[in-house]
N, CA, C and O of each residue as an XYZ file, in Angstrom:
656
protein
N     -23.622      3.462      3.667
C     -22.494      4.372      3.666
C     -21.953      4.485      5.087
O     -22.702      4.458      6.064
N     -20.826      4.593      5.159
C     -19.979      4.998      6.403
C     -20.183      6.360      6.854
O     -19.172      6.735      7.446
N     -20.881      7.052      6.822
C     -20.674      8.577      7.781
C     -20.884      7.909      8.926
O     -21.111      6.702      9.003
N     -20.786      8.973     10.174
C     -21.069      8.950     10.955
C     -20.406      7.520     11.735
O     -20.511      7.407     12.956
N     -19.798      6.576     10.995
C     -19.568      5.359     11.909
C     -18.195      5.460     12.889
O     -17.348      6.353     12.906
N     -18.264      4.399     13.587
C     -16.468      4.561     14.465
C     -15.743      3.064     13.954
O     -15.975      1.873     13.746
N     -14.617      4.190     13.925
C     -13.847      3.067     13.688
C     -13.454      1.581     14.909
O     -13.411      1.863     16.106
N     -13.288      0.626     14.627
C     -13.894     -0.646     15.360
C     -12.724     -1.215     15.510
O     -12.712     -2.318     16.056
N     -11.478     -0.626     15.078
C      -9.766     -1.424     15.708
C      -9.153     -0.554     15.270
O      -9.294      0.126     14.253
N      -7.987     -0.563     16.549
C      -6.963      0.958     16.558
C      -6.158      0.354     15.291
O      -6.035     -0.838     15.010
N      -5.565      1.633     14.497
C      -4.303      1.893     13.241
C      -3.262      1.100     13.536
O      -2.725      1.425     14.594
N      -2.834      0.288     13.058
C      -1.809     -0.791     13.513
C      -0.359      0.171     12.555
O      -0.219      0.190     11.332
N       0.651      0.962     13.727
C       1.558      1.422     12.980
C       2.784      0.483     12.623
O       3.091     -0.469     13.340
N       3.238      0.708     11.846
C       4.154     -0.201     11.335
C       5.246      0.380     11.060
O       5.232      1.572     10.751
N       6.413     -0.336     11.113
C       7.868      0.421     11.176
C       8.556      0.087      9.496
O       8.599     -1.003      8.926
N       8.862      0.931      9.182
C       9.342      0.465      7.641
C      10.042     -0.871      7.507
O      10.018     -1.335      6.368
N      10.782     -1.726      8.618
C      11.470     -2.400      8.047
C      10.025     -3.537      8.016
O       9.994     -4.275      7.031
N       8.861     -3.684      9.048
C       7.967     -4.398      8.924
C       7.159     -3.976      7.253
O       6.368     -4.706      6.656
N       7.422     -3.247      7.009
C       6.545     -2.845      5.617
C       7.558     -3.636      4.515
O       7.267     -4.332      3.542
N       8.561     -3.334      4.942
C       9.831     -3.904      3.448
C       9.230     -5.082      3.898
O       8.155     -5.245      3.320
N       9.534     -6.121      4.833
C       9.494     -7.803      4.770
C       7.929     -8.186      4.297
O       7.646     -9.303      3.865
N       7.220     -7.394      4.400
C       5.725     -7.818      3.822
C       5.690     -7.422      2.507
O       4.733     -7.911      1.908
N       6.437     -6.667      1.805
C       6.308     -6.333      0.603
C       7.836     -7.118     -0.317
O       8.161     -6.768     -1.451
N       8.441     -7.995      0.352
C       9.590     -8.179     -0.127
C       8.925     -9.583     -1.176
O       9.744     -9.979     -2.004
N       7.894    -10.133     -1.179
C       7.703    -11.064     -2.439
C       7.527     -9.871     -3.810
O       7.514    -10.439     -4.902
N       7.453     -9.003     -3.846
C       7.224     -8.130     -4.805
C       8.617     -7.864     -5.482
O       8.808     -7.936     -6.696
N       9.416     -7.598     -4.690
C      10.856     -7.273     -5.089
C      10.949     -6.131     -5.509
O      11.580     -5.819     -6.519
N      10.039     -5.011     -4.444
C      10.702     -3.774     -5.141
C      10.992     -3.129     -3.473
O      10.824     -3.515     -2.317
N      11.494     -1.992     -4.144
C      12.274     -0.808     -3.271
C      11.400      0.082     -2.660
O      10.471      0.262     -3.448
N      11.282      0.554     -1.915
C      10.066      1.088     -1.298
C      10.534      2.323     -0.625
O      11.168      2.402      0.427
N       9.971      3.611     -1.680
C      10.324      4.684     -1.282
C       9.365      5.601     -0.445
O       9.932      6.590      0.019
N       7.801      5.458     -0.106
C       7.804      6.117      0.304
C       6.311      5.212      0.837
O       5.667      4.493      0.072
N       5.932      5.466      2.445
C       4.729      4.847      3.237
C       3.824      6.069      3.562
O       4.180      7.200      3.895
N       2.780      5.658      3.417
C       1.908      6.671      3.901
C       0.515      5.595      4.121
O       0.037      4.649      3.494
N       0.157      6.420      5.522
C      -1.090      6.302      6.393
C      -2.267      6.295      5.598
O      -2.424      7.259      4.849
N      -3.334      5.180      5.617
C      -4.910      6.017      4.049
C      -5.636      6.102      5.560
O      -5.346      5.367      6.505
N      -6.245      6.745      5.568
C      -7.293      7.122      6.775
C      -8.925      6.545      6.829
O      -9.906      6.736      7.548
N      -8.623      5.805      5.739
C     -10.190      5.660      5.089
C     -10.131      3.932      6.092
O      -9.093      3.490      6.585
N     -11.244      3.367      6.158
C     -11.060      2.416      6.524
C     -11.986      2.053      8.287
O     -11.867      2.945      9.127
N     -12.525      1.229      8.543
C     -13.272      1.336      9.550
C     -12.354      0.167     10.231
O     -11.668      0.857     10.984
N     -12.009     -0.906     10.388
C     -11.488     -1.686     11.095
C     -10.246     -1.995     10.694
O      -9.363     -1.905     11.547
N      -9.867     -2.442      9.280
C      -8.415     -2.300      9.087
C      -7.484     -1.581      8.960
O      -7.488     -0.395      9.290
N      -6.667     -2.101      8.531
C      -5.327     -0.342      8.648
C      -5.019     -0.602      6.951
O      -5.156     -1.603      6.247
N      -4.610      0.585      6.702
C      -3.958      0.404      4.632
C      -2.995      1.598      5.016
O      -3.094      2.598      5.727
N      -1.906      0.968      4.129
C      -1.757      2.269      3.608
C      -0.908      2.283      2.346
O      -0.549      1.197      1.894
N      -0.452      3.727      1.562
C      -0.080      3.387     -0.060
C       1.295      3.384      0.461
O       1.776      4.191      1.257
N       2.058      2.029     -0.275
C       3.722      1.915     -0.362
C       3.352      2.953     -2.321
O       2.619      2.851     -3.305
N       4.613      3.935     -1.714
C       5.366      4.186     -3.090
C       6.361      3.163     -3.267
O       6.683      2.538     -2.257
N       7.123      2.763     -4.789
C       7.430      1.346     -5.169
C       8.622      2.314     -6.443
O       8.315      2.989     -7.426
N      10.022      1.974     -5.842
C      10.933      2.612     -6.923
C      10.646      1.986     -8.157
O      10.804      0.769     -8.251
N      10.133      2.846     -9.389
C      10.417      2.127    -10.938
C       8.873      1.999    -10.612
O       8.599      2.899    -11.406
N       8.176      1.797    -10.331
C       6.660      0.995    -10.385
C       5.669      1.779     -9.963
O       5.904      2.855     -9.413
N       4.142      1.212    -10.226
C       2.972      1.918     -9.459
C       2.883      1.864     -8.118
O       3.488      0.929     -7.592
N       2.181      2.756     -7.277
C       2.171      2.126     -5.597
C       1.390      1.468     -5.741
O       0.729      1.254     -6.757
N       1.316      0.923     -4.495
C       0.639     -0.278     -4.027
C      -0.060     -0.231     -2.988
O       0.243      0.834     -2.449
N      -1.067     -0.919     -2.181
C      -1.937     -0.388     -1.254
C      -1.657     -2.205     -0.246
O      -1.855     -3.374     -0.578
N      -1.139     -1.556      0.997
C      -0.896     -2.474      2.255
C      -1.896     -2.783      2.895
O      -2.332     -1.874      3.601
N      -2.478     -3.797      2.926
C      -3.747     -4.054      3.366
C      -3.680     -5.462      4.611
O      -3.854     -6.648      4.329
N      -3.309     -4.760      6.324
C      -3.222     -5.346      7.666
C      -4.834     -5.377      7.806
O      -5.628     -4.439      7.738
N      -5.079     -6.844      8.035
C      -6.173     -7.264      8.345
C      -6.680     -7.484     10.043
O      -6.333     -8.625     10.351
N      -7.342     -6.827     11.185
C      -7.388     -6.703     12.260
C      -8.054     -7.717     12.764
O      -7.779     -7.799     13.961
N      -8.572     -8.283     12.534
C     -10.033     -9.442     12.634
C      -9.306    -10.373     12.374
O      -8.083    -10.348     12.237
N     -10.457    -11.793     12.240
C      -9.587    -12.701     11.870
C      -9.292    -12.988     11.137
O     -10.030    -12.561     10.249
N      -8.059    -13.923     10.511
C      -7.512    -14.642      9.460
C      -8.748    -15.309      8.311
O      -8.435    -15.514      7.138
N      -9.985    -15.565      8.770
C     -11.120    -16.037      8.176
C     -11.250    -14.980      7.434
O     -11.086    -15.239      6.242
N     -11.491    -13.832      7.675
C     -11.808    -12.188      7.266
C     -11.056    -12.125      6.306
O     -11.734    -12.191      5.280
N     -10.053    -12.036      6.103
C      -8.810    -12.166      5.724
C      -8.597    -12.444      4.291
O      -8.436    -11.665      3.352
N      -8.630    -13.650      4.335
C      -9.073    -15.275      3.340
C     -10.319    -14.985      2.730
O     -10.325    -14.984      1.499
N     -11.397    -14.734      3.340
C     -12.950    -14.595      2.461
C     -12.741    -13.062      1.763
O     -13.744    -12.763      1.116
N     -11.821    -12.149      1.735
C     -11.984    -11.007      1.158
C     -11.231    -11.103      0.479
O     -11.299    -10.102     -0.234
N     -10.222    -11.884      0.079
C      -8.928    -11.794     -0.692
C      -9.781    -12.616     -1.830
O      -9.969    -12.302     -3.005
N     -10.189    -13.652     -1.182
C     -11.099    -15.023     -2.275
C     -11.911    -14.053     -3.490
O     -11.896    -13.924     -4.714
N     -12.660    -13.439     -2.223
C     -13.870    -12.526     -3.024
C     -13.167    -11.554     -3.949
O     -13.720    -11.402     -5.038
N     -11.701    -10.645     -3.661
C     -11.271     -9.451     -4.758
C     -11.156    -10.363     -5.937
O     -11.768     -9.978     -6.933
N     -10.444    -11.589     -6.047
C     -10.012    -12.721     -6.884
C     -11.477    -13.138     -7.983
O     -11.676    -12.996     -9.189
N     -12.162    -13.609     -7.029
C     -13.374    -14.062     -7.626
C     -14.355    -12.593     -9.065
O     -14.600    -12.566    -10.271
N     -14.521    -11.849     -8.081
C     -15.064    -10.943     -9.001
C     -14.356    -10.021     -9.760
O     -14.917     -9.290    -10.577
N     -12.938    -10.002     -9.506
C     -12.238     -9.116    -10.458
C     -12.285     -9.083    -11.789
O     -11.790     -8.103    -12.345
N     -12.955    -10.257    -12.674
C     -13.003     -9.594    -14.231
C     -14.662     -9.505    -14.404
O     -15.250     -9.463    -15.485
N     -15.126     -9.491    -13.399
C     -16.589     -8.526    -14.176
C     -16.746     -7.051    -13.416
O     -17.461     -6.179    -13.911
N     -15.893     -6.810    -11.960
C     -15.893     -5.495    -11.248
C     -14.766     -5.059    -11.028
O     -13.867     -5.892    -10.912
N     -14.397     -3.431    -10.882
C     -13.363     -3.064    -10.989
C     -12.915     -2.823     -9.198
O     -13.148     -1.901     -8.417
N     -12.226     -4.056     -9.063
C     -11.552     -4.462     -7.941
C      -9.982     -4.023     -8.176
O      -9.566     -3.778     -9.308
N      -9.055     -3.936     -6.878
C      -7.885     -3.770     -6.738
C      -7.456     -5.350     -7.226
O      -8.297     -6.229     -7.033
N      -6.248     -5.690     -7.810
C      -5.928     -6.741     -7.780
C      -4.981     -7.337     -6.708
O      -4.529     -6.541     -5.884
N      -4.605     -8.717     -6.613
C      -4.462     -8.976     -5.338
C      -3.306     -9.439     -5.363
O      -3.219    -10.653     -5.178
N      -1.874     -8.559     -5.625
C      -0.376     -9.185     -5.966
C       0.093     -9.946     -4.372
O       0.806    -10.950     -4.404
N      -0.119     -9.685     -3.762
C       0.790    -10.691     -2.493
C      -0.896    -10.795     -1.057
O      -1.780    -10.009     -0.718
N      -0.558    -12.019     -0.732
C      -1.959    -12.375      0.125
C      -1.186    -13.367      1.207
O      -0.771    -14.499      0.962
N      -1.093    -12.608      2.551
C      -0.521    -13.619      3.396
C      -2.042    -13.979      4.454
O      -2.025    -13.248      5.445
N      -2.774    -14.534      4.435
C      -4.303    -14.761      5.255
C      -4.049    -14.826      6.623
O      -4.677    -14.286      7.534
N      -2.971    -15.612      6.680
C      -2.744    -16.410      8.052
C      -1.644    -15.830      8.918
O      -1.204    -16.104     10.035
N      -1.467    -15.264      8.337
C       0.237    -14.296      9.280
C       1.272    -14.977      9.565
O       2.239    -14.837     10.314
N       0.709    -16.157      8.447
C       2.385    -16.574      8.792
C       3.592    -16.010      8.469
O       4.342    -15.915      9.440
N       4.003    -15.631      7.499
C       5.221    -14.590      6.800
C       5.665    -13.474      8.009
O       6.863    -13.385      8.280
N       4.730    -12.672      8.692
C       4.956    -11.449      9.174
C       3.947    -11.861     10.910
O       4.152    -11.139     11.887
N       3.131    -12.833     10.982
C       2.653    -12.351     12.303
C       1.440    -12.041     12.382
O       0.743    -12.378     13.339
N       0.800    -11.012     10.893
C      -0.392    -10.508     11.008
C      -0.838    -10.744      9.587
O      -0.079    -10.548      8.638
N      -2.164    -11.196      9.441
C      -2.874    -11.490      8.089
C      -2.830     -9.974      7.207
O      -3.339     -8.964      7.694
N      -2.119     -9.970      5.784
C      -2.213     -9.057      5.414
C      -2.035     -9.323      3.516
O      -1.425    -10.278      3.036
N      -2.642     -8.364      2.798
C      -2.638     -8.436      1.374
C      -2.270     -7.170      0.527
O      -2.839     -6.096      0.721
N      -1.402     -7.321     -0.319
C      -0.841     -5.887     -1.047
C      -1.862     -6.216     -2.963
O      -1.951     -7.092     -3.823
N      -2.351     -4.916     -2.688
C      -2.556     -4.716     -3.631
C      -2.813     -3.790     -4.641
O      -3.495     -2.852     -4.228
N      -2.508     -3.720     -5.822
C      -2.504     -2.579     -7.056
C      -3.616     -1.379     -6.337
O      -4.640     -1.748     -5.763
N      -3.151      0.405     -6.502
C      -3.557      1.224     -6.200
C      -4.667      1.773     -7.033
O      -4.418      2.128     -8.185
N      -5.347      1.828     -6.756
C      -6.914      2.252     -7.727
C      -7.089      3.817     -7.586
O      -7.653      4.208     -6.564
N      -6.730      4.599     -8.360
C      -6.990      5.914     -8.359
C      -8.375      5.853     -8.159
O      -9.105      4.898     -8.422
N      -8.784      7.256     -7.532
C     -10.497      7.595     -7.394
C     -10.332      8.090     -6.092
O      -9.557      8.305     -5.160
N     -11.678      8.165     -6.605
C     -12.434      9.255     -4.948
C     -13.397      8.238     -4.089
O     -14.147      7.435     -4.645
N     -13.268      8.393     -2.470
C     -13.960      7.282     -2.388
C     -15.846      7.814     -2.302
O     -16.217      8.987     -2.295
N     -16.588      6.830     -2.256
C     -17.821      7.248     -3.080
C     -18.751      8.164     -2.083
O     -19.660      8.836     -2.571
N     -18.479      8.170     -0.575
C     -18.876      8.892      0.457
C     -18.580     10.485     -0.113
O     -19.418     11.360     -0.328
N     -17.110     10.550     -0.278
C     -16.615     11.947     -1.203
C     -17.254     12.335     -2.284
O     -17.820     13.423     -2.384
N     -17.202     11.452     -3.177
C     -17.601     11.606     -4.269
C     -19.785     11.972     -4.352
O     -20.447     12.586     -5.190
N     -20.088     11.441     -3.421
C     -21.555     12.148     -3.714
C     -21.603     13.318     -2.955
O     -22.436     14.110     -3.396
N     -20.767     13.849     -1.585
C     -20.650     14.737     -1.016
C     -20.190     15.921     -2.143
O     -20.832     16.965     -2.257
N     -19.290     15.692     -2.755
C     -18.563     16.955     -3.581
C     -19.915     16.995     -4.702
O     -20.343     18.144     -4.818
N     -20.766     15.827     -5.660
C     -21.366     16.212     -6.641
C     -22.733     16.274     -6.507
O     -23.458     15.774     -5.647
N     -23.096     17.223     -7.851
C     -24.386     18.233     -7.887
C     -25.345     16.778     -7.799
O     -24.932     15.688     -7.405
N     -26.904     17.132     -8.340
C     -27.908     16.166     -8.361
C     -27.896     15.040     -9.213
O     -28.144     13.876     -8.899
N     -27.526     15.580    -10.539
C     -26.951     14.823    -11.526
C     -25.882     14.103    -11.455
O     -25.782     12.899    -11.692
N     -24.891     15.004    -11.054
C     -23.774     13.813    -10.434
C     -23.973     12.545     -9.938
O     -23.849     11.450    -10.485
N     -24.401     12.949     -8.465
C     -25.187     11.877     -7.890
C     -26.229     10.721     -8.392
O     -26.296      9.538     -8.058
N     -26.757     11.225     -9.006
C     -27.786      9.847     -9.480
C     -26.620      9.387    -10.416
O     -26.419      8.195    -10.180
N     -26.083      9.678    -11.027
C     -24.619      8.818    -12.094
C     -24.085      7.708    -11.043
O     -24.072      6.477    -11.067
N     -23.625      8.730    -10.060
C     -23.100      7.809     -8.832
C     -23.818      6.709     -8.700
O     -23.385      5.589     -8.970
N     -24.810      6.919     -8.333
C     -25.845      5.811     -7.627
C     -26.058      5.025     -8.762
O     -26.063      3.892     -8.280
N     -26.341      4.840    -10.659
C     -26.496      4.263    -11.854
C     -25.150      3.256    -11.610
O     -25.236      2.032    -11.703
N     -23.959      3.937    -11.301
C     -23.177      3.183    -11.803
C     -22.704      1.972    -10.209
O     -22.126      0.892    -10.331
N     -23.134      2.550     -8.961
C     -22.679      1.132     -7.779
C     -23.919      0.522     -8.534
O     -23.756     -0.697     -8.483
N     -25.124      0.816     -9.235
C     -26.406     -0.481     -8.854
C     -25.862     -1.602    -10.454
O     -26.291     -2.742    -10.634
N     -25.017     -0.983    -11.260
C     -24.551     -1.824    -12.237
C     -22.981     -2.135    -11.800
O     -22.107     -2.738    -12.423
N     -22.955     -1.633    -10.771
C     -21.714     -2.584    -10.120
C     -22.218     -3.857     -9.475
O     -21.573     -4.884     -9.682
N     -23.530     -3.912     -8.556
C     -24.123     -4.372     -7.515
C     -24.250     -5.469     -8.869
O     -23.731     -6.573     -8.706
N     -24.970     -5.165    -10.274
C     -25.961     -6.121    -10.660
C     -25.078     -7.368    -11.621
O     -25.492     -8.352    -12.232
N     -23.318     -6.652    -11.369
C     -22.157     -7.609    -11.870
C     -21.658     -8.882    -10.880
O     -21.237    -10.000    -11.176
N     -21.861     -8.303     -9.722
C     -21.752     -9.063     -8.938
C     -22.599    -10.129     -8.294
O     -22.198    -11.060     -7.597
N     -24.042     -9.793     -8.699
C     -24.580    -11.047     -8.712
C     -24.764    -11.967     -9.546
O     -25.529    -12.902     -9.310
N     -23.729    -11.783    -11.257
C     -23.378    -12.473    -11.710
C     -23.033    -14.183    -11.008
O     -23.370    -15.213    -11.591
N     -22.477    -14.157     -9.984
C     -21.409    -14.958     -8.879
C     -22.811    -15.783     -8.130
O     -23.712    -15.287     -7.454
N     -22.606    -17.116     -8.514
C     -23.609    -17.690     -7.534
C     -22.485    -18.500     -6.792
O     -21.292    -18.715     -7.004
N     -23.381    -18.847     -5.844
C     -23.382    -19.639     -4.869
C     -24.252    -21.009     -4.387
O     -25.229    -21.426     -5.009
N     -23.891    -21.419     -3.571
C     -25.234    -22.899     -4.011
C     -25.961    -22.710     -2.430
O     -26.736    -23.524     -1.927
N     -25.516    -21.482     -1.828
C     -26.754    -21.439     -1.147
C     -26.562    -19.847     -0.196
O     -25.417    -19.510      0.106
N     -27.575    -19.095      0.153
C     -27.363    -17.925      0.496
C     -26.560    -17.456      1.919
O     -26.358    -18.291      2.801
N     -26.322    -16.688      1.997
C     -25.962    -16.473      3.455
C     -24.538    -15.618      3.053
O     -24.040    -15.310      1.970
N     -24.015    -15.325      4.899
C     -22.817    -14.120      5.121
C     -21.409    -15.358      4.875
O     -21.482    -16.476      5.384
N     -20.395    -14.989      4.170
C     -19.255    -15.258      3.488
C     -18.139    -15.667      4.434
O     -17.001    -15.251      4.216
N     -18.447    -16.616      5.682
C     -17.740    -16.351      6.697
C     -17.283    -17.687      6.961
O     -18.216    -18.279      7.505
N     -16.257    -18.465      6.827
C     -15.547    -19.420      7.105
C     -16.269    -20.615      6.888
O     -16.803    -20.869      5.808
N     -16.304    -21.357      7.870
C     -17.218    -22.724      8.088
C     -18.589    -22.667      7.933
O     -19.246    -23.473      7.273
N     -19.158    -21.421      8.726
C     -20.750    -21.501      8.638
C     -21.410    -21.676      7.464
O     -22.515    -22.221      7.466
N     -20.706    -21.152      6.085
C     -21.532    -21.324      4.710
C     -20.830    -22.124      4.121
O     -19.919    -22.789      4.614
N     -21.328    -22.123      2.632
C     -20.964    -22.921      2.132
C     -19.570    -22.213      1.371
O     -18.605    -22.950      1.172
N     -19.511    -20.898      0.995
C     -18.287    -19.944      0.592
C     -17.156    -20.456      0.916
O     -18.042    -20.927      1.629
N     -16.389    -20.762      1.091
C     -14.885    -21.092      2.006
C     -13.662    -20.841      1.065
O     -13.453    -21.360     -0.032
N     -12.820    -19.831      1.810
C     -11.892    -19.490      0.858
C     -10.884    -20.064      0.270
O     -10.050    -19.399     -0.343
N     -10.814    -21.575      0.392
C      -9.987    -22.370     -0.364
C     -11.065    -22.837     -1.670
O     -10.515    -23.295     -2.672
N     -12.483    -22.734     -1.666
C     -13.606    -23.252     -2.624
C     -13.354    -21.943     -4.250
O     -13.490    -22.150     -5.456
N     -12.913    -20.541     -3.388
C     -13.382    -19.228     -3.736
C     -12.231    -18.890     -4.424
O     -12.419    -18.372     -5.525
N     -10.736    -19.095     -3.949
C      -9.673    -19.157     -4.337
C      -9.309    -19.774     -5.679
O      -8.459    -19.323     -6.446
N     -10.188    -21.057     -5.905
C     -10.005    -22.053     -6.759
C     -10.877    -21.894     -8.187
O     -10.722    -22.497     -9.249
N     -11.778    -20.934     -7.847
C     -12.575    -20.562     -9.075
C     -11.905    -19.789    -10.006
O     -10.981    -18.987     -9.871
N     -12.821    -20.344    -11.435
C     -12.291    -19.299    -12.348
C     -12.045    -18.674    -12.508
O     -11.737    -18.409    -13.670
């Protein structure tokens, strides 16, 4: 869990017209930006979307590798875990400059909150339901173990991209 941690790269602010051109493969109207605070190294935040659901802006601070292996990974496990889906994915910054991915807004509480606000019972629910999140996701093999990071493994997000 994140208590207590620091955040590890400053809030990258962004000027609306930089938010419209990153959100303009979507083709919607964009009424309203707001800051999510949650987040240890990247920046998010929710576009409201005229006619539509918001959407969650996701500026990647690290590198373009980072980027690419997390977008691969929402892709990869999205029909056995309940992941954001991943409507626009620029990895490389080419479009805008900076690696960034928009995607569908997931109502909820995040789970730091969520065991803070609930009783004992609550909590162990909490904790039942990440370890049958945890035990969907190792559904997902790999052909050999290790951290999800560019070249060094065998993961690579053009391999990860391409899966079922």
């Amino acid at each position: 869990m994140e208590a207590g941690w620091d955040r590890t790269s400053a809030f990258v602010e962004l000027t609306e017209t930089e938010v419209r051109a990153m959100l303009a493969p979507v083709g919607a109207t964009v009424t309203a930006v707001t800051p999510l605070s949650s987040g240890l190294a990247n920046t998010n935040y929710r576009i409201d979307l005229k006619g539509g659901p918001p959407v969650v802006l996701r500026l990647y601070t690290r590198s373009p590798a980072v980027a690419a292996t997390e977008v691969a990974l929402l892709r990869l496990v999205r029909k056995s875990v309940p992941v954001a889906e991943v409507l626009i994915a620029d990895t490389t910054g080419e479009r805008t400059g900076r690696p960034y991915a928009v995607t569908t807004w997931l109502e909820g509480s995040l789970m730091l909150q969520a065991l803070a606000d609930a009783d004992e019972a609550a909590q162990r629910a909490i904790g039942r339901g990440a370890a049958e999140t945890l035990v969907q996701i190792q559904t997902h093999r790999f052909d050999r173990p290790g951290f999800c990071r560019g070249r060094q493994r065998s993961m690579t997000a053009a391999r990860i991209a391409m899966a079922p």
